[in-house]
N, C-alpha and C positions, 0 to 999 in steps of 0.2 A: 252381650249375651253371657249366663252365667256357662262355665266350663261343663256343668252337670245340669243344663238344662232337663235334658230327657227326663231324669230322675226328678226335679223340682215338680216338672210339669204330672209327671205319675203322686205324688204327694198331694199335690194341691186335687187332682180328680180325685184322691182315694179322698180327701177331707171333707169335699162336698160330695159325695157319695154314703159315705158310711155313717152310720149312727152311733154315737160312744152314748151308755147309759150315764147323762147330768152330766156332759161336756157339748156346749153347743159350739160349732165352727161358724166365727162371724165372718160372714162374706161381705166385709169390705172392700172397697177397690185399689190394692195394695199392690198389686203384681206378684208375683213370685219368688219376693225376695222378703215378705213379710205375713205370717200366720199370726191369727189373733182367735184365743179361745175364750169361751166362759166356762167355769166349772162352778155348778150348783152344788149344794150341799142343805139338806132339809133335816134328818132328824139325826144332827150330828151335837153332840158335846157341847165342843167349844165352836162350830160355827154357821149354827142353827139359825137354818131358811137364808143363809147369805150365799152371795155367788162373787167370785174373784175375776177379774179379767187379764189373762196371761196373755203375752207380747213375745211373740218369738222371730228373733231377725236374721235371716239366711246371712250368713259369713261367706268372703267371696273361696273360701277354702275347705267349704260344706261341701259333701257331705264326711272328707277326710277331717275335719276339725270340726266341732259343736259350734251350734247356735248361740245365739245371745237371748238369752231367755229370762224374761222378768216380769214382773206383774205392774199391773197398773191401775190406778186408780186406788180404790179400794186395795190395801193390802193383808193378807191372812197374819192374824199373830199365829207365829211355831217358829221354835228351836233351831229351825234350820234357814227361819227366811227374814233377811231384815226388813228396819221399817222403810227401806229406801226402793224397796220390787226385789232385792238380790237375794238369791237364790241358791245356798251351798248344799247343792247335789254332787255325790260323785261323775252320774252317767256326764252331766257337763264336764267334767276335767279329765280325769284320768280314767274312769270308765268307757270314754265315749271310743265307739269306735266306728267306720265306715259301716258298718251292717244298720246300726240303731237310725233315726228317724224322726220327723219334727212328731207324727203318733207317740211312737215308743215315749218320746221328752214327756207330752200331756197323762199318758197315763200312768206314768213313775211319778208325776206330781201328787192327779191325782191321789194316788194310793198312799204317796205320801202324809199328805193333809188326812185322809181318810183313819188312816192307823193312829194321828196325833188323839191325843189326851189331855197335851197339856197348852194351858193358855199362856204362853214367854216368849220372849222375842230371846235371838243368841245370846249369851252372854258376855260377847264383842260387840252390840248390836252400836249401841252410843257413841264408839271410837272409830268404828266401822264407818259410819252413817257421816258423821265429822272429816273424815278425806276424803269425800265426796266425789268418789271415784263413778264416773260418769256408767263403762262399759265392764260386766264383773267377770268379764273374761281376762281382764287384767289383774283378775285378785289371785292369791293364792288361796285358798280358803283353807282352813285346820277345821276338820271334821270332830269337834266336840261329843258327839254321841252317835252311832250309829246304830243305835236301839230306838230314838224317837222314828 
């Protein structure tokens, strides 16, 4: 049993309960140690009428430490996301704190993607992708712009 059951089990009610506008919450049968989202996007720029599917996997030292959070399948080209699902957001590293929430993660993605403009992958994306580092909470990530 996770240490922060109580609180897992409050996330997952509030994920099949709430409605995010063009985030749907797949209720697969995962347990409570794995969210998995879609975020649609229709009359966007760079990722017009596609939908991403994010993977977020409860760490047994959640909610004091972030998630492992990556994309799957289908992956969004942006600045901030390789072609591998990784993911370099602050709230994951050094932002993250015990308040924020596997919500709070989807919709700082959201908004992320939402704000992009431009169509590139990091400019570490190739060397990144090449140490085939499995879990990218093992990365350090160097935040190249935090204007995209």
């Amino acid at each position: 049993m996770h240490l922060y059951q109580k609180r897992l089990n409050k996330e997952f009610k509030r994920a099949n309960q709430v409605e995010l506008h063009n985030i749907e919450f797949l209720k697969e049968e995962l347990g409570l140690t794995t969210f998995k989202y879609r975020l649609r996007f229709q009359n966007h720029q760079v990722y017009q009428n596609n939908s991403y599917k994010l993977n977020i996997t409860i760490t047994k030292n959640y909610p004091v430490d972030s998630p492992i959070v990556t994309f799957q399948d289908s992956i969004p080209v942006h600045p901030h996301i390789y072609s591998n699902g990784h993911i370099c957001l602050n709230l994951l590293g050094d932002d993250w704190t015990p308040a924020c929430s596997v919500e709070s993660i989807v919709l700082s993605i959201q908004s992320m993607l939402e704000n992009n403009q431009l169509s590139e992958l990091p400019p570490d994306n190739d060397n990144y992708v090449k140490l085939g580092i499995k879990n990218p909470k093992n990365t350090s990530f160097v935040y190249h712009d935090d204007n995209v």
